[in-house]
N, C-alpha and C positions, 0 to 999 in steps of 0.2 A: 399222681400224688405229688405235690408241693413239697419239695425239699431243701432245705440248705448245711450245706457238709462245710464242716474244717476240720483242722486239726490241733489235737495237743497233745502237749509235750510238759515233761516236767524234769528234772534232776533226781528225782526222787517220789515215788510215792508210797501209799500204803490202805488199802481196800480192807480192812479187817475182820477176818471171820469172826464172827459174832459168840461161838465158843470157847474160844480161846482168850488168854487172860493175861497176864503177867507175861507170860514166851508168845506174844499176840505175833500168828501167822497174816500173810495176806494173801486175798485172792491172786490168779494169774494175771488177772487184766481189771480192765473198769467195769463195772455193769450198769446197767440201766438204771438204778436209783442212784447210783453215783453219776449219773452223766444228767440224771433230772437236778439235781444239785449243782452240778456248774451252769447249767440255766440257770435255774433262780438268779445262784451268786451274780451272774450277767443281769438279770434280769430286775435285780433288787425283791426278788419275791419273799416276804416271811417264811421263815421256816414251819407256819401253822396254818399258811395257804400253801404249800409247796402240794402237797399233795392231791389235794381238789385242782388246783389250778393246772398240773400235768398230768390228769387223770385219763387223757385222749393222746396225749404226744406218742410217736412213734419212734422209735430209734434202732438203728444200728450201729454197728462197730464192727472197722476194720482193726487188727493191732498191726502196727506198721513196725515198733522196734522189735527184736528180741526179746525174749524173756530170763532178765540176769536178777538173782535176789542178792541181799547183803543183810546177814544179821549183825544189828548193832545191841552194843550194850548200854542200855540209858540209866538213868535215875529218877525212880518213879515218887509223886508227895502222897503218902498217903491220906485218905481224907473221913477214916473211921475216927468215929468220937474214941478220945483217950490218945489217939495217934498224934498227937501236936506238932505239926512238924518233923515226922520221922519218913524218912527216905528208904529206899532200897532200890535194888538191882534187878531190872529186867531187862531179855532180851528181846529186840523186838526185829520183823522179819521187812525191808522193805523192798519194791521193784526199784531196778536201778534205768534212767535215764527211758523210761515210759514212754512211749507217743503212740497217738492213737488217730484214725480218720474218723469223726464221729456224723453218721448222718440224722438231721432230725427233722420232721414232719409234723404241722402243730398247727393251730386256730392262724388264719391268715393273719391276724392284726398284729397278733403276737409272735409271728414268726417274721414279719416287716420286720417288728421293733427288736427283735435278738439279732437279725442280718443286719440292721442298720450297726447295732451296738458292737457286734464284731468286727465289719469294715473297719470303725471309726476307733477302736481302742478305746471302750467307752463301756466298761463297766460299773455298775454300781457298786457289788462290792466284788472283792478279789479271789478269786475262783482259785482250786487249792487242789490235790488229787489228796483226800483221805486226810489229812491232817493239816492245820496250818501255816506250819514247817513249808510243806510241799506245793510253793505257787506256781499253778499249771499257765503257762505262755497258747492261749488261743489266737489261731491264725484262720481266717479265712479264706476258702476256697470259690466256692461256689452256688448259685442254686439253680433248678431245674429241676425238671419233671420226672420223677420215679416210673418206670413202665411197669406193671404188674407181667411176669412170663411165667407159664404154666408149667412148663420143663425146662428145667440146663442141666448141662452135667459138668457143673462145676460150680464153685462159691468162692467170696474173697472175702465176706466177712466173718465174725464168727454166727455158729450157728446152733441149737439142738443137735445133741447127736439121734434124734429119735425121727427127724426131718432130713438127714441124709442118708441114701444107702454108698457107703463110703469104699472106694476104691483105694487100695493104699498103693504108692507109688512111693517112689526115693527123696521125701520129703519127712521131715519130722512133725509128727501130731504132738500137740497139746491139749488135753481134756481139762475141766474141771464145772466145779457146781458152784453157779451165782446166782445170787438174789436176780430177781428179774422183776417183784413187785413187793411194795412194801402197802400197810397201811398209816392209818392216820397217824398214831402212835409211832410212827417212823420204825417200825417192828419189818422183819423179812417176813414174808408169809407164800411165798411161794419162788422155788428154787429151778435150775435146768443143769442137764450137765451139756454144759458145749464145748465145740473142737474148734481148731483154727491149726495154722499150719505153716513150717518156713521150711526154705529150700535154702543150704549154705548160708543161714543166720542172714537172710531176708524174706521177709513178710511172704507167702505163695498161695495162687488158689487150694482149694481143695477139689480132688478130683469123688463124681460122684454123682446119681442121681437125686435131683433135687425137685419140689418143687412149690409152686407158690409165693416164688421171693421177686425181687423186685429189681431190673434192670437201670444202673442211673452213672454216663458217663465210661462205658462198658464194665463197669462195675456189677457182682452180682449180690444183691446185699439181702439179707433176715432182717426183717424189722418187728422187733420184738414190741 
């Protein structure tokens, strides 16, 4: 399978659980309909083709930093009729200093033209992690050939915890539930709870039986 991996990074970002409201939480990490979103932004894709047009794309994600939040206190416009102009105070939850290895697998023509456009620093518009505040710095790494392997027993990106039988060892787990597919209406409609994992606040495999993921750069990566 045709892959091309980078990475990004950002000072800041913010994944927003779709429940939450005024004290707006965010996910642990990036997920899959956020990662189809820094495509396009590279891509120049409409936000009313984004969805048909990455309806095949394959992705994973390695998170490479830690996970540190900071809630800040902002000042929100509201925008009910009768509200003119009246402010108030929320808190809002963001990741601090994010990066992430993101690998992606996509229609040949269109994955030429997203490797050319990362080499070259040659976005169309400007790729953001969750808000427009937060402008994500893509860097290219690589592409090559994903290997399909039947069994490891181990993972480095995140993954399902329902696809690992998980070994725990002297490393710190992190769980949570992301969006993994949206529809047209840019609505979540189907959720995962996945793990990932650091040893001394850097990035570690997970120990574990796994199987069906995909070999790339001795990397073992879920491509969701």
């Amino acid at each position: 399978m045709d892959c091309v991996v980078f990475r990004a990074r950002s000072g800041f970002a913010r994944f927003r659980k779709p429940y939450t409201t005024t004290s707006a939480l965010t996910f642990l990490c990036i997920h899959p309909v956020a990662i189809k979103g820094l495509v396009g932004a590279v891509m120049g894709i409409d936000k009313a083709e984004l969805h048909n047009l990455t309806s095949n794309m394959k992705i994973g994600v390695q998170v490479i930093s830690y996970v540190r939040k900071d809630m800040q206190a902002l000042k929100l416009l509201s925008m009910k009729s009768g509200d003119k102009f009246l402010n108030f105070p929320a808190n809002v939850e963001f990741l601090r200093n994010p990066e992430y290895r993101i690998f992606i697998s996509w229609d040949g023509d269109k994955l030429d033209e997203f490797e050319s456009r990362l080499i070259n620093q040659n976005p169309i518009f400007t790729p953001y992690f969750g808000t427009s505040e937060n402008i994500a710095k893509l860097v290219y790494e690589t592409r090559d050939n994903a290997q399909l392997v039947d069994k490891t027993d181990r993972i480095d990106s995140i993954i399902p915890s329902k696809f690992i039988d998980l070994k725990y060892g002297d490393y710190q787990i992190f769980m949570d539930r992301i969006p993994v597919l949206n529809n047209e209406q840019r609505e979540y409609v189907q959720y995962e709870k996945i793990v990932f994992g650091f040893k001394e606040g850097k990035c570690c495999s997970l120990v574990g039986s796994v199987n069906n993921v995909y070999e790339i750069n001795e990397k073992y990566v879920y491509f969701f």
